[in-house]
N, C-alpha and C positions, 0 to 999 in steps of 0.2 A: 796736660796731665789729667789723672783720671782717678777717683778714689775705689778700688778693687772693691771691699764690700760692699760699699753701699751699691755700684755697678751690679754686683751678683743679686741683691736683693730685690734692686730694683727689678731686674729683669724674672727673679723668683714672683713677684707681682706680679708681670705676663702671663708667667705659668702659670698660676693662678685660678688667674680669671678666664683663664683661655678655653677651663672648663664648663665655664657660664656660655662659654662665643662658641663652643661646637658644640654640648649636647642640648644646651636651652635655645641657643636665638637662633640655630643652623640645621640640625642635625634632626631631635628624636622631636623633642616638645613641641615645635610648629609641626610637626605632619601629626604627633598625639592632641594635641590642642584642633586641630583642624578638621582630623579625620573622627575621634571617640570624643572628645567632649562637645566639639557645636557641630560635627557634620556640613562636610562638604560638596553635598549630591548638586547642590545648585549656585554652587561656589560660594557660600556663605561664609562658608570657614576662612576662603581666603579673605572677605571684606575683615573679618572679625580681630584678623592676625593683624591685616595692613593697620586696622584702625589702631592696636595696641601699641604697635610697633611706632606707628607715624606721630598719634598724641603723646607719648611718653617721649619720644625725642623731640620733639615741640616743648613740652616743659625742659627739657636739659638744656637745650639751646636759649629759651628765656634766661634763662634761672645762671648759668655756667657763667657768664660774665661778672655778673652780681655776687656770684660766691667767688668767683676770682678774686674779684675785689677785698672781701670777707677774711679771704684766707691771708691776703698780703696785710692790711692795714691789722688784724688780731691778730695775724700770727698763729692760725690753729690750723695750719695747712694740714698737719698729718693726723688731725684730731679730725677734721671734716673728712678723710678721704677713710679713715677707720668707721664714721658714720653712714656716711653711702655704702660701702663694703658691706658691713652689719647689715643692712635695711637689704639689702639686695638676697645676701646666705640664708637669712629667716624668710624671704620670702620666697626661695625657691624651695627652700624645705615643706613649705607650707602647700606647694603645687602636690603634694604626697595627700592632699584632704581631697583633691577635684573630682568630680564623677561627670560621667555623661548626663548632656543637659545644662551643666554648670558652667555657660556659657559668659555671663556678667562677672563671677567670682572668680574665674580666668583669666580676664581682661582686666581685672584691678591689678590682681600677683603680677602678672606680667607687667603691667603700668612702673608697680611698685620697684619691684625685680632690676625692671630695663634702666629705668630713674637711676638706681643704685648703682649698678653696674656703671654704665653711660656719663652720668654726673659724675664719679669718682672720677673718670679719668683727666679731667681738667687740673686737678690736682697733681697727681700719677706723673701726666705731663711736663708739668711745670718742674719737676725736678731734674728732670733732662738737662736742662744748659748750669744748671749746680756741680751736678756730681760728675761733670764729663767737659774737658776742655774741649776748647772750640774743633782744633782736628778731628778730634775720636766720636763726636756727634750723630756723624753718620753712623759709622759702625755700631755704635751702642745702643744706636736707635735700633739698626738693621737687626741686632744680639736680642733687643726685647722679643722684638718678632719672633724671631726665629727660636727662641727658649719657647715663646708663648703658642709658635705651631707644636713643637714636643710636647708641650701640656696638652694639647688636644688631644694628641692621637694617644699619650697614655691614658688622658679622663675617656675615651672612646674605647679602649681596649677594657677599659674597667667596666664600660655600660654594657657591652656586647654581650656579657653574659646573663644577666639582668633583664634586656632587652629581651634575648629569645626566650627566657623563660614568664616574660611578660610580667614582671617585678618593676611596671615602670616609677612605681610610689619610691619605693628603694633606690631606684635610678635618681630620683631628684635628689633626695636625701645625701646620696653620695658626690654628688654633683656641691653639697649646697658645705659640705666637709672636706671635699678635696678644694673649693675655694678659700675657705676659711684655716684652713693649717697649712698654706702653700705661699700664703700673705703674710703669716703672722711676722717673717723675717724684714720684710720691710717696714713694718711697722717699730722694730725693735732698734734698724739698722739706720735706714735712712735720716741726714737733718733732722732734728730734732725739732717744736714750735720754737720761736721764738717770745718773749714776750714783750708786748707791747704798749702795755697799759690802756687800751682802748677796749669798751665793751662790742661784742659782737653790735648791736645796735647802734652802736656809734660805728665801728666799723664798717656797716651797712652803708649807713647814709655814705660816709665819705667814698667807700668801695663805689659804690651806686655813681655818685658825680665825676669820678674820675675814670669810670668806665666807658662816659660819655665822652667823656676828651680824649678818652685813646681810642673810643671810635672813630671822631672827628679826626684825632692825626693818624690812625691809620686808611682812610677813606683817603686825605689829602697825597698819600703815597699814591702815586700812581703805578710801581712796579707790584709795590703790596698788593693795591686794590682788584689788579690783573690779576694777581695770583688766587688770589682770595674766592674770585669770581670761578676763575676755572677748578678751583676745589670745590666750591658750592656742587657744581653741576657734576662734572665726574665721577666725584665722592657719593655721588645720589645712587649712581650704579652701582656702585662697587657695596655699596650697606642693602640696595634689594635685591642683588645678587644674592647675598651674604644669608638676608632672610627669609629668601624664597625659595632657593634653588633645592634642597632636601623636599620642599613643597612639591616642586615641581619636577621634580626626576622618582616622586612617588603617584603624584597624580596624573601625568600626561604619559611617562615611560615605563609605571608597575611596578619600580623600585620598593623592596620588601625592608623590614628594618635592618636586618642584615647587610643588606648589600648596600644601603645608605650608608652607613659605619664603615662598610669596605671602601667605597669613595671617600667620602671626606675624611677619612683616615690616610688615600691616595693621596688629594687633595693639600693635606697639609704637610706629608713627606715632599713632595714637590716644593708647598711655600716655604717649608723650610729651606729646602736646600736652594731655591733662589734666592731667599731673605741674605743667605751668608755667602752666597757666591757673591753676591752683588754689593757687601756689605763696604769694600776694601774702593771697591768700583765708584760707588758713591761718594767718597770723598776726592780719590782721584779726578774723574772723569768731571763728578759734580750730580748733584741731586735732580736736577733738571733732566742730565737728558736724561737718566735713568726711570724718572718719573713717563717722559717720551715714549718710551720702548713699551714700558709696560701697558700703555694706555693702547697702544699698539695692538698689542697682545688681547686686549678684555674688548675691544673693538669687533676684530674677530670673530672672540669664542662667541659673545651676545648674537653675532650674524648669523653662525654657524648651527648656533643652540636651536635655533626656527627650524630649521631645518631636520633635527638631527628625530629616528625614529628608532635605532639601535641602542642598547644598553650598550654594549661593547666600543662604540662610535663615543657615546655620551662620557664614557669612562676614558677615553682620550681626549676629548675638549677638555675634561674635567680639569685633567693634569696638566695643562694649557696654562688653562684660569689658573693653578695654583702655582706657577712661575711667576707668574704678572701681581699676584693677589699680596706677599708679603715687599714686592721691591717698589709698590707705587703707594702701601701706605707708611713702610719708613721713609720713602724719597721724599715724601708731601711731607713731612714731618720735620726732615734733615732740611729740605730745604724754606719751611718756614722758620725753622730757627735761623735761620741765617738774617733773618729781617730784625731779631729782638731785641732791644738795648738790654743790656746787661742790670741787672737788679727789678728787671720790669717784667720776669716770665712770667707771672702769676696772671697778669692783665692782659697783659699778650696772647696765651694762653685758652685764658677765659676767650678771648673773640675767636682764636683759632676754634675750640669748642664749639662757641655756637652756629660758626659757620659750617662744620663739619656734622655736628649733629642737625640743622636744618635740612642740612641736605638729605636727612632720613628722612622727612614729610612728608616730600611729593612723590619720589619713587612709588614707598609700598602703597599709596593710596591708589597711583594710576595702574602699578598691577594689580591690584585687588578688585580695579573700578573697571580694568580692559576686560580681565578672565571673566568676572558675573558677565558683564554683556555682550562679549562674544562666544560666553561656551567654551572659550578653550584658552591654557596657557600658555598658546603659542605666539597670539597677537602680543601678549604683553610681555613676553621676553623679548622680541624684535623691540617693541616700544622703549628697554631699556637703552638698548644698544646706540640710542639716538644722545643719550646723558656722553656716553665716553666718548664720543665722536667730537662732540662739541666741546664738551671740556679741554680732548685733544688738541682740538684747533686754538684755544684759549691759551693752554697754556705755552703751547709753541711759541708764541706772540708776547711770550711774558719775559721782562729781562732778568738777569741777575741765574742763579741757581746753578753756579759757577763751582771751581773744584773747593775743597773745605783746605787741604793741603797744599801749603804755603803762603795759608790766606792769613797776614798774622794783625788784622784788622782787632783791635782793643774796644771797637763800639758796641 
């Protein structure tokens, strides 16, 4: 069984935030951040983004375990995920002050911004195996997505205009509004804290020590530990994809802002409609192979993208990538719950976090580190292509990730 609003809310939180995930980390603000505030003639802008991008997901993968912890032993799970949220809406609003040149004060907002965004989700997450019996898993996961692609493409239909008239200060603005009154329902609807009687500082230490023992029992999993591994590496692609590709279909292919908004607005019509085609398929079939296919699929487009020198060619790979893009990060999702004990998502959780935000490190830094020394952003789109390969072959190799349906396992 499955609690209908808290479900709608939850998934209103995708919505959400999905306006952070297409026009800040995908979309307008990496090519504006790259191109007018530090300039990108000698690919500076791309070290500037990578390094933003890679340090700040480097603090949330620290930090995400330890607040897991935080938020199970106090009990302030929905009080921490309304503080990362906050910290994240005031900071993109504040991207509305930057000018050209304003290269260091771009790098912090963003820091701040991504932190917010990125850290909240460990929480976000952890409500998943709450409000959603073990069956419907899949799909509700698959429902996040796929509400959170339709937040895109209406937070992208709303910058389009903005954009061309070159209003991008109002573009964050709206961005930093249409997050913050898209959330407010989950906030109102979802599980409620619990109390606990522990101070956050008390909460800490013990969160802190027992985050260590579920690293150590989940390390001792060996199907875990497989999985685990092949998300690290995979997941690397699929997050520099994510923050560079707007980058790089404006700097190597001439992509105008316009026509950026017309792709990943493509883009996310496509992830949608795979996120829910594939949603039923997921629990059926099982999260594993689904995760398969799609890994398949971004293998691929990453080959292909080296190659590709036509806007028109690029706007078909693109639609490619947005089949595979919503069905391998619900399937990693669907099928790490399936590892959780029951009362333990919060810590569980927190390592899925960290493991999934590490994997934003080394990506953007090795595209950012390939483009400055080779000149071009071609070397370092092939270099991604090497994360989904490997991770593909990892997780092939992983057991378990089996159908959700009929599975009536109580652990």
């Amino acid at each position: 069984m499955h609690k209908q609003g808290q479900v709608i809310s939850w998934c209103l939180f995708d919505f959400a935030n999905s306006a952070y995930s297409a026009v800040i980390a995908a979309v307008i603000f990496p090519v504006y951040y790259v191109s007018s505030v530090v300039g990108n003639e000698t690919g500076q802008g791309d070290v500037w983004w990578g390094r933003a991008i890679s340090l700040s997901m480097a603090l949330v993968a620290l930090t995400s375990p330890f607040m897991g912890g935080v938020a199970d032993y106090s009990g302030r799970r929905k009080r921490l995920l309304f503080f990362y949220t906050s910290a994240c809406v005031i900071s993109v609003s504040l991207f509305s002050l930057l000018e050209k040149g304003m290269a260091l004060e771009g790098f912090l907002l963003v820091l701040i911004a991504n932190i917010g965004m990125e850290g909240g989700l460990v929480f976000y997450n952890s409500f998943l195996p709450e409000i959603a019996g073990r069956e419907f898993q899949g799909r509700v996961s698959a429902w996040g997505f796929g509400v959170g692609y339709a937040g895109s493409i209406l937070s992208l239909l709303f910058a389009l205009p903005l954009v061309r008239a070159g209003r991008f200060a109002e573009t964050w603005i709206m961005v930093s509004l249409f997050f913050a009154a898209f959330s407010l329902p989950a906030f109102i609807v979802l599980p409620k804290d619990r109390k606990t009687g522990l101070s956050v500082t008390g909460s800490a230490a013990r969160g802190w020590t027992y985050f260590l023992s579920v690293l150590k029992e989940i390390l001792a999993d060996r199907k875990l530990r497989r999985f685990m591994l092949a998300y690290l590496i995979y997941e690397d692609g699929v997050n520099t994809v994510i923050v560079f590709s707007g980058i790089f279909a404006s700097t190597t292919l001439g992509f105008r802002s316009g026509e950026l908004i017309g792709l990943y607005i493509m883009v996310q019509v496509t992830a949608l409609a795979g996120a829910f085609i594939m949603a039923k398929p997921m629990d059926v079939s099982g999260p594993k192979r689904i995760a398969v296919i799609s890994l398949l699929l971004w293998s691929g487009v990453a080959v292909c993208a080296y190659f590709v020198r036509d806007k028109t060619h690029f706007f078909a790979l693109a639609a490619v990538a947005g089949i595979g893009l919503g069905t391998v990060q619900a399937s990693s999702r669907a099928f790490f719950t399936q590892f959780v004990p029951r009362g333990r998502e919060n810590e569980y959780f927190g390592i899925y976090s960290l493991v999934g935000k590490s994997s934003a490190v080394l990506g953007p830094l090795v595209f950012g580190y390939i483009s400055s020394t080779a000149g071009s952003q071609r070397p370092a789109i092939l270099a991604v292509s090497l994360f989904f390969v490997t991770g593909l072959l990892l997780l092939s190799a992983v057991e378990g990730g089996g159908p959700n349906i009929g599975d009536n396992r109580t652990d």
